[in-house]
C-alpha positions as CSV (number, residue, x, y, z in Angstrom):
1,X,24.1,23.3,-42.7
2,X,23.0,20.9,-45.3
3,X,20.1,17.8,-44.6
4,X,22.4,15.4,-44.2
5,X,24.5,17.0,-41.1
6,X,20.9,18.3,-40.0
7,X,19.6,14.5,-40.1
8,X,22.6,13.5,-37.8
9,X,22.1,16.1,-35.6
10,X,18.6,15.2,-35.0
11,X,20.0,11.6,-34.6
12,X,22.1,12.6,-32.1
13,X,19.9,14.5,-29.8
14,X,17.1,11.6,-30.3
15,X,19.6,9.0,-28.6
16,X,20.6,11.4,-25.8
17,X,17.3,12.0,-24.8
18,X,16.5,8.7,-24.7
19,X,19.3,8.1,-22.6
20,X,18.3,10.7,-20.1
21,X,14.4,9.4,-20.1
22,X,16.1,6.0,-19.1
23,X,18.3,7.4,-16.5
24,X,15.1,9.5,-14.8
25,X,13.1,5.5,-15.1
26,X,15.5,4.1,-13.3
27,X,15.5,6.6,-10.8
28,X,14.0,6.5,-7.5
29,X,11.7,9.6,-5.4
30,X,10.7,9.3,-2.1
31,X,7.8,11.4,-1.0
32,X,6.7,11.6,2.7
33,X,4.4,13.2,4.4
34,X,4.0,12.8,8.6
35,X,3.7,8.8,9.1
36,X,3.7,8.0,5.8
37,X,6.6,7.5,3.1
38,X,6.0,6.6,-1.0
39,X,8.5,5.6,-3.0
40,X,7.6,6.1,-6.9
41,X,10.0,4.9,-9.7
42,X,10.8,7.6,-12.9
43,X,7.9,6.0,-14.6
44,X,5.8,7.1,-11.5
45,X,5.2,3.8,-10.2
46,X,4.8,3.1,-6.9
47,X,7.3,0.8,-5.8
48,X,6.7,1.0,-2.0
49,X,5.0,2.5,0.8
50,X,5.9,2.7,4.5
51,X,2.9,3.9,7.3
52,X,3.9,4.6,10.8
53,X,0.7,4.1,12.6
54,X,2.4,5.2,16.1
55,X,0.1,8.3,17.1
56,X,-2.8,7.7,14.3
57,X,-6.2,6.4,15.7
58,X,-7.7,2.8,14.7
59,X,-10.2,4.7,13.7
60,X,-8.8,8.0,11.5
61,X,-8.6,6.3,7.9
62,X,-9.0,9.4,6.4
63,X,-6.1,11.0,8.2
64,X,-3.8,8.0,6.9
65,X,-5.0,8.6,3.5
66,X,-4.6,12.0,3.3
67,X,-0.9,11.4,4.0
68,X,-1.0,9.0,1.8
69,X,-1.9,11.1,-1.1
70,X,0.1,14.2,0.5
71,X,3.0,11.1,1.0
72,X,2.8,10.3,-3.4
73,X,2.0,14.2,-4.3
74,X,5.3,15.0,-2.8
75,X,7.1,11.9,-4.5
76,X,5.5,12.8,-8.2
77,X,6.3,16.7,-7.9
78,X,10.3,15.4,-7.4
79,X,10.3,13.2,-10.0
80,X,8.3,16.3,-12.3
81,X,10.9,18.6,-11.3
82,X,13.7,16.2,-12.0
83,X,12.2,15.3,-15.6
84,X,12.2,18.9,-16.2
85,X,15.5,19.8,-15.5
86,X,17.2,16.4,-17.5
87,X,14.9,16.9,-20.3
88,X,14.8,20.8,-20.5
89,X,18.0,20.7,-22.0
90,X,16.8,19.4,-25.0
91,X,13.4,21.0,-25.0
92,X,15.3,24.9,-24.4
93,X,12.7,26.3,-22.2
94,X,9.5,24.7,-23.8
95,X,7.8,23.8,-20.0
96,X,5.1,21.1,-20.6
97,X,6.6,18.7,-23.2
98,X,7.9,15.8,-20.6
């Protein structure tokens, strides 16, 4: 294959991922966790959070932000594993890149 072909090639598979990393950003994941729901965007962003305070006590913060956190893990591990199955296409097995 000469440089040239090799050039385009590289071309090529530049656009397409960046095509796939803009289809994943515009993607939404929704976590939840008991009472609580977080919505993150492909960039990881939170773009909204719902709390159902029905059977959690005035005074149990902690509880409410322990879901919280459980509500986002949850959210962040989708949009992780959704990353690496668009983009391992183009990294062929290489975990850890995106």
């Amino acid at each position: 294959m000469n440089m040239q072909a090799m050039l385009k090639q590289a071309q090529k598979l530049q656009k397409d991922m960046q095509k796939t990393q803009e289809e994943i950003n515009n993607m939404s994941f929704l976590g939840k966790s008991s009472n609580v729901a977080v919505t993150i965007n492909g960039k990881g962003i939170v773009t909204d959070v719902k709390i159902n305070l029905d059977g959690i006590e005035p005074d149990d913060i902690e509880l409410l932000q322990d879901m919280t956190m459980l509500a986002f893990n949850d959210a962040k591990k989708q949009l992780d594993n959704m990353t690496e199955e668009k983009m391992g296409t183009f990294t062929k097995g290489m975990p850890g890149l995106f």
